[in-house]
C-alpha positions as CSV (number, residue, x, y, z in Angstrom):
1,X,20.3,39.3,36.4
2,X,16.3,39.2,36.6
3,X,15.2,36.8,39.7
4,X,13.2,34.7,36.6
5,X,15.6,35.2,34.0
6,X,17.8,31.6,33.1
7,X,21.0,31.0,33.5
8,X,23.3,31.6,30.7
9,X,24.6,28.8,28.8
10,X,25.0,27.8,25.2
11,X,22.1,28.4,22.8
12,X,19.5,25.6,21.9
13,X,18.9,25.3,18.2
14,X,15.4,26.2,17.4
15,X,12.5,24.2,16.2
16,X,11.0,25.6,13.2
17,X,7.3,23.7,13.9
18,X,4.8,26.6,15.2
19,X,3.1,23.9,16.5
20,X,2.8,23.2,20.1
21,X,5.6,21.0,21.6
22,X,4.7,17.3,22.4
23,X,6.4,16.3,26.3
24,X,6.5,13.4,27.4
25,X,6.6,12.5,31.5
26,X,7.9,9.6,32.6
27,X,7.0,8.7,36.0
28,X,3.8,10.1,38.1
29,X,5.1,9.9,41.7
30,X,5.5,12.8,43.8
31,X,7.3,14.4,40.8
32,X,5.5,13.8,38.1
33,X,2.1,14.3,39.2
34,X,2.4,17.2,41.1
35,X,5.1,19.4,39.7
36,X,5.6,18.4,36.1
37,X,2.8,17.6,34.5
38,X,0.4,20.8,36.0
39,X,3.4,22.8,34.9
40,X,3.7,21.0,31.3
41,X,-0.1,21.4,30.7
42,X,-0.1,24.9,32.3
43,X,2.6,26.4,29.6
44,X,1.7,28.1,26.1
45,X,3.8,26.1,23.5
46,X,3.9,22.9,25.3
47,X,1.0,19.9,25.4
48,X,1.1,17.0,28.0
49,X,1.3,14.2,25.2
50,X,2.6,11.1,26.8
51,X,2.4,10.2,30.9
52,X,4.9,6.6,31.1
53,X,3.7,4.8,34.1
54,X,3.1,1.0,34.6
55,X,1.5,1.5,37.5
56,X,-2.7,1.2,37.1
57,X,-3.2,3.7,39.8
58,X,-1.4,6.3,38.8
59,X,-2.5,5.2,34.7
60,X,-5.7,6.0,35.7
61,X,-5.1,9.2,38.0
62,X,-3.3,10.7,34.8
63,X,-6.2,9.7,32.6
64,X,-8.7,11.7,35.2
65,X,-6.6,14.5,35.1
66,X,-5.6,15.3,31.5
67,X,-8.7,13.0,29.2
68,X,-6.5,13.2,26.4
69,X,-3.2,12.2,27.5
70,X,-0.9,9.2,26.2
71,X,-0.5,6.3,28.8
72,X,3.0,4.2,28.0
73,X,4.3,1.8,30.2
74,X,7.9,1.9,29.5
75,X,10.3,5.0,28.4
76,X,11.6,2.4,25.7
77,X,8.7,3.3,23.7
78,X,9.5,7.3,23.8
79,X,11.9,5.5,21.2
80,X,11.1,3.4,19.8
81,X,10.3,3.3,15.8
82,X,7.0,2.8,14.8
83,X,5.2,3.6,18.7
84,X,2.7,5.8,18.9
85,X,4.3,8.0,21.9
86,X,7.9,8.0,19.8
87,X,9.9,10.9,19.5
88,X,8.1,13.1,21.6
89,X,9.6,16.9,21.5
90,X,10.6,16.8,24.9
91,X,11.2,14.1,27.5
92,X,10.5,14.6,31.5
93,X,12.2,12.3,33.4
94,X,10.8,12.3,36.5
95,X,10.9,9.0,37.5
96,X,13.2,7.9,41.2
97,X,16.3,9.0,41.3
98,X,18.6,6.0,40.1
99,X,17.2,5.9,36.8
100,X,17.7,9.8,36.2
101,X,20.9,9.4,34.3
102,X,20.7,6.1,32.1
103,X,17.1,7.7,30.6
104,X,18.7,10.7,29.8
105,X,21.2,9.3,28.5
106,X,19.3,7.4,26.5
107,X,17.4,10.4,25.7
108,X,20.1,12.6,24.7
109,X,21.5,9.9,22.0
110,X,18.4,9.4,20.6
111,X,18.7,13.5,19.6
112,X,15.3,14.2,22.0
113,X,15.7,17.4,24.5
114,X,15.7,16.6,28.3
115,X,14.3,18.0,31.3
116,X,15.6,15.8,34.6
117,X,13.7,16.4,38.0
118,X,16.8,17.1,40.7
119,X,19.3,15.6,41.7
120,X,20.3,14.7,37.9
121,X,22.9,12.4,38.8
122,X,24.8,10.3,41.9
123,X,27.9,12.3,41.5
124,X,29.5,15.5,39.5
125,X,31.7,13.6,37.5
126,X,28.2,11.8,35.8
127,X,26.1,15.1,35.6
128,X,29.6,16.5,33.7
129,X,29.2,13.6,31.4
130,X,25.5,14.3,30.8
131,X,26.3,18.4,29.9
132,X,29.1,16.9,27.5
133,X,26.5,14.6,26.3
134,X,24.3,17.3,25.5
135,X,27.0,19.4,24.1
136,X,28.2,16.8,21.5
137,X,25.0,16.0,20.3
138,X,23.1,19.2,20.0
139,X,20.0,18.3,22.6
140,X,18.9,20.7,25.1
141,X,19.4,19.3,28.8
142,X,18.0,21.1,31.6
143,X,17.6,20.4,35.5
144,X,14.1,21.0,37.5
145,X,14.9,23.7,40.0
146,X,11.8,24.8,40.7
147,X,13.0,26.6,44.5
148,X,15.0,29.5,42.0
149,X,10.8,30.7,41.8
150,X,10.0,30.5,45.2
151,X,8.5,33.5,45.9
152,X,11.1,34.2,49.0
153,X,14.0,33.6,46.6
154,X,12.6,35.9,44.3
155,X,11.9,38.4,47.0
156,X,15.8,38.0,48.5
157,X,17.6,38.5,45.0
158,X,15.3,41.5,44.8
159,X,16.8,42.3,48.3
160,X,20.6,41.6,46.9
161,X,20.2,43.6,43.7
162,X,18.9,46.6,45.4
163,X,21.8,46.6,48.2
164,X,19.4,46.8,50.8
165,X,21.3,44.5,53.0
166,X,24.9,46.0,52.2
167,X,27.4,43.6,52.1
168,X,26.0,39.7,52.9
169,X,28.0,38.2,55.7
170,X,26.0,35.3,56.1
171,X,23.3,33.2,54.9
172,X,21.2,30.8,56.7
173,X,18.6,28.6,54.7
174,X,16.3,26.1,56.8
175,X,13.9,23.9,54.8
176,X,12.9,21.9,58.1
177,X,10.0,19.7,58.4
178,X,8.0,17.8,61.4
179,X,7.4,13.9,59.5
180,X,8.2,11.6,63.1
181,X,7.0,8.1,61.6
182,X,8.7,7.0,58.7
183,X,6.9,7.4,55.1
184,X,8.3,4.5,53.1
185,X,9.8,4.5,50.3
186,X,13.0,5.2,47.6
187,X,13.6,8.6,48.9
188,X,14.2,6.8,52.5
189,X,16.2,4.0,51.3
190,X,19.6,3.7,52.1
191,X,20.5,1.4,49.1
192,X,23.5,3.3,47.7
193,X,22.3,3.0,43.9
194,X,18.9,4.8,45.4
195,X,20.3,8.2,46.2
196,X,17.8,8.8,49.0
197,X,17.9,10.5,52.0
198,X,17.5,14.5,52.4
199,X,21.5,15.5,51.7
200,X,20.6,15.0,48.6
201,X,16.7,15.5,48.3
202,X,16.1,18.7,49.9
203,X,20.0,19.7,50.2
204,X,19.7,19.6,46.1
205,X,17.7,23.1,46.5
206,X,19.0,24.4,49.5
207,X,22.7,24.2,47.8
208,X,21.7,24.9,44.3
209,X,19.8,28.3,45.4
210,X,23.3,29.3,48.2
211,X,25.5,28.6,44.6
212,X,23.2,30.9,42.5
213,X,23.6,33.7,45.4
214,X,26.6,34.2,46.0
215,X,28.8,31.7,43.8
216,X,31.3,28.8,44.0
217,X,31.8,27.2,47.1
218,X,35.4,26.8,48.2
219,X,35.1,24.8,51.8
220,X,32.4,22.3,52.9
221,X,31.2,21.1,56.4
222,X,28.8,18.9,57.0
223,X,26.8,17.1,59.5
224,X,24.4,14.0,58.4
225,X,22.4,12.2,61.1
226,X,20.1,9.8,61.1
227,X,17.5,10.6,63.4
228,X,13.9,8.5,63.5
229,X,13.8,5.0,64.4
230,X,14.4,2.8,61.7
231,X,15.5,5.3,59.3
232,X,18.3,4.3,56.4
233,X,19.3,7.3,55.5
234,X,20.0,11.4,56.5
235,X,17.2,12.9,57.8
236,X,18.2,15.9,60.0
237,X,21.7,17.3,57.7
238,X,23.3,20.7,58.6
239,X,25.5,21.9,55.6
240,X,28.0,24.7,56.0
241,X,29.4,26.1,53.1
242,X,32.6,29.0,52.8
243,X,32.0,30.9,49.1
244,X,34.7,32.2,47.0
245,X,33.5,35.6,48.4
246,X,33.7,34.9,51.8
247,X,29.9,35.0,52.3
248,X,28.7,31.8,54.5
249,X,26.0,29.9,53.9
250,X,24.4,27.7,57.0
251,X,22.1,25.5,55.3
252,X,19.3,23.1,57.4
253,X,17.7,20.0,56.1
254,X,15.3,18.1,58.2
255,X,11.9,15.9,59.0
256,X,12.8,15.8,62.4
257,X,12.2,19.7,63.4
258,X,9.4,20.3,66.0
259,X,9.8,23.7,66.5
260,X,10.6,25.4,62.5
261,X,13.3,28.3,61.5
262,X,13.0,30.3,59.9
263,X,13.2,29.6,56.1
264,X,15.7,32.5,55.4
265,X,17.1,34.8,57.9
266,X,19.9,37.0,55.9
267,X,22.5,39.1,57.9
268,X,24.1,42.0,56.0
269,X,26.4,44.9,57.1
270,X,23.3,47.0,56.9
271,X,20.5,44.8,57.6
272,X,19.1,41.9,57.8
273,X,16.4,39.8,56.1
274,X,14.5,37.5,58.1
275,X,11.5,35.0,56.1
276,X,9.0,32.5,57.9
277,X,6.8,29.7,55.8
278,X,7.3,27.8,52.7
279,X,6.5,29.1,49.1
280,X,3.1,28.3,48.7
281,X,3.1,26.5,45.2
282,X,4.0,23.3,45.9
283,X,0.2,23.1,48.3
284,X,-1.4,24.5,46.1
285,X,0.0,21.9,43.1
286,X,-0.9,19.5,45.8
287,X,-4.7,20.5,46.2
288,X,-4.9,20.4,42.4
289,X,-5.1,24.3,42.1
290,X,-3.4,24.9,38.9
291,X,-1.5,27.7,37.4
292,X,-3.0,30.1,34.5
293,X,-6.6,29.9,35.0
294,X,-7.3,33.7,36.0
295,X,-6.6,33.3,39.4
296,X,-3.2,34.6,41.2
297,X,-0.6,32.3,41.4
298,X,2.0,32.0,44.2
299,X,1.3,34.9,46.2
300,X,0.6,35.1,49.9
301,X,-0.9,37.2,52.7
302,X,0.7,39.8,54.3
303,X,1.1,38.6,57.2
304,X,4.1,36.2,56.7
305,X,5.6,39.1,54.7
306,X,9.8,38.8,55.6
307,X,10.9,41.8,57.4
308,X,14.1,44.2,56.8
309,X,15.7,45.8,59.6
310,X,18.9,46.0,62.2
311,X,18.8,45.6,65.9
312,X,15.6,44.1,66.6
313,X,13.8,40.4,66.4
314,X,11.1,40.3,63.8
315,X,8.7,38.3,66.1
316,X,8.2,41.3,68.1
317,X,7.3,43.6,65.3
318,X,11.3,44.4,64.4
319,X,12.1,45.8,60.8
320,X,10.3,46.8,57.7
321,X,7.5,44.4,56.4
322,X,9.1,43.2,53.1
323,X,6.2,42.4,50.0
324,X,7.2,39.1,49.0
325,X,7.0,38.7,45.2
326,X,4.9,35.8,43.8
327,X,6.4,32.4,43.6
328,X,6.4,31.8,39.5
329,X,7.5,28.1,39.1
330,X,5.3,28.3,35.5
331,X,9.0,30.8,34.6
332,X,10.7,27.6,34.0
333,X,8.5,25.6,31.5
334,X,7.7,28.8,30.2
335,X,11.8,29.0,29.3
336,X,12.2,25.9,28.7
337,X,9.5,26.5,26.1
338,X,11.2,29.7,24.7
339,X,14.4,28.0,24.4
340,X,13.3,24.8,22.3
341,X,11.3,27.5,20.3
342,X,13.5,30.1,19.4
343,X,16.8,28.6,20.5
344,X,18.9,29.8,23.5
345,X,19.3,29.0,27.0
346,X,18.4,26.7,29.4
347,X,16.6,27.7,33.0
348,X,19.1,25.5,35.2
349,X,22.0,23.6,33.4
350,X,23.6,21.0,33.8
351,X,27.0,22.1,34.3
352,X,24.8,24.2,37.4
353,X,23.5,20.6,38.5
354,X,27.4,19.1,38.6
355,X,28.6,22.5,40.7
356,X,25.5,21.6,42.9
357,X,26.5,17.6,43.6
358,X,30.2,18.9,44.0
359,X,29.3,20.4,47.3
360,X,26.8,17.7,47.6
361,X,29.5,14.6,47.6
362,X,32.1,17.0,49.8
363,X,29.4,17.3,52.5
364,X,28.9,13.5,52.2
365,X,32.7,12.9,53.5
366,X,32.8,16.0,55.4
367,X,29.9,14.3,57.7
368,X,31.5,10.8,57.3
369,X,35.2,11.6,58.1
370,X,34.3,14.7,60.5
371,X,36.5,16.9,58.2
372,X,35.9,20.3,56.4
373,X,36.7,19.6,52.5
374,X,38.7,22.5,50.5
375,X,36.8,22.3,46.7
């Protein structure tokens, strides 16, 4: 399969309009501001219609950014009849975590094609409801996984497809951070009905990206502490997971790292793979540099290239230095675009998503009862 190609799943019916697709955001946090709504506005075929915020701020930071856009302060009047913002073509529900699944819920019945920023649900069992949703009704449903276009992801399938590394053995996947103080916040509460905490924050891409490299998972081991003073919730997680296939993925969450991982390091029964720094999109999203305006995207300097090789450390010069490809997180508006268009699949699904929370909710008892959990 192409790195940027979606995942297979069944078709979307297509819209017959050539005109372009009217999205509607709800929520302009963290999410919506910096991922979704650059990304929206970046894609041919889609227009930024409607932000839904009731906060003023953020009102007024959407209305700076994009002069023309919609401000609603409630997702009830996506559908409502008669509302100026009803029916957009696409709802983006990118609002905290607990209200992911009653909004597209709501969504889905009203007949109105979904996006949901990650994790899309508490459990498997309620993202399996959502995909049945979908499929009864008709309405596309897809899940923001915006890590499958990291550029080291990219550069790694690339890696896999070309047998570079032989047979994979093991996989290790760090996505560390060094936050000490506490930020606030849902995603560090440890109400239940919040869904915070970085099992299932960062773990959601972590997990998602070991499933889509080397398949189901068939055992889970876990370890969730809570590290920094006052903290609710996970904050330093370790997640071991046994594939169908034997491979083993050793997968790293944390704000408590001082000294970073590597993001990848890949061992193979010819070589290995070994990847330093983040994907640079997400800064550059963050610095308001935006996608599509003639100037590369996602691509970095040489010098924190990956290298390939056997027998040697990479931080002495070991190994090969690997080109990483560009990071492309425009690929999954762009198909998400393409399948509302012209019908067909989804980028992420939402049978993907319920796979993903499987391993999620095993790693939660595997840390709690100190057990490894056979899926």
């Amino acid at each position: 399969m192409n790195p940027t190609s979606p995942s297979p799943t069944s078709p979307t019916s297509p819209t017959s309009s050539t005109a372009p697709l009217r999205v509607a955001v709800i929520g302009y946090g963290l999410a919506g501001s910096v991922f979704h709504a650059p990304l929206v506005a970046a894609t041919d075929g889609l227009v930024l219609d409607t932000v839904v915020t009731s906060d003023p701020g953020r009102q007024a930071r959407a209305r700076e950014a994009y002069p023309d856009v919609r401000i609603a302060t409630s997702p009830e009047s996506l559908w409502a009849p008669g509302s100026p913002a009803a029916r957009p073509d696409l709802v983006v529900v990118a609002s905290p975590n607990r209200t992911h699944v009653p909004l597209a819920t709501t969504a889905l019945n009203a007949g109105i094609p979904v996006v949901v920023d990650k994790p899309l649900a508490a459990t498997a069992a309620e993202a399996r409801e959502l995909a049945e949703l979908a499929d009864r009704t008709g309405t596309f449903l897809s899940v923001f996984q915006n890590r499958r276009w990291d550029n080291d992801f990219l550069t790694l399938r690339r890696l896999l497809a070309s047998g570079e590394l032989g047979e994979v053995q093991r996989f290790e996947s760090r996505f560390e951070r060094w936050r000490p103080q506490l930020k606030g916040g849902w995603r560090e509460s440890g109400a239940p009905e919040e869904i915070g905490g970085l099992l299932y924050d960062l773990g959601s891409h972590v997990v998602d990206q070991a499933l889509l490299l080397f398949g189901p998972a068939a055992r889970v081991y876990a370890e969730t502490d809570v590290r920094r003073p006052g903290a609710e919730t996970d904050d330093d997680t370790f997640i071991a997971i046994t594939h169908t296939n034997n491979v083993r993925s050793h997968l790293y969450v944390s704000a408590t790292t001082a000294q970073l991982g590597p993001r990848f390091r890949v061992l193979g029964s010819r070589a290995g793979y070994v990847k330093y720094g983040l994907d640079p999109q997400e800064a550059a999203l963050r610095e308001e540099h935006r996608p599509g305006n003639g100037t590369p995207w996602g691509e970095e300097p040489e010098h924190l290239w990956g290298r390939l090789g056997s027998g040697e450390s990479p931080l002495t010069g070991g190994g090969t230095p690997v080109p990483t490809l560009p990071g492309d997180y425009p690929a999954y508006y762009a198909a998400v675009a393409s399948a509302l268009r012209n019908g067909g699949p989804a980028p992420v699904t939402a049978h993907e998503a319920a796979q993903c929370l499987a391993v999620l909710e095993a790693a939660r008892v595997s840390s709690r009862d100190g057990v490894t959990v056979n899926l």
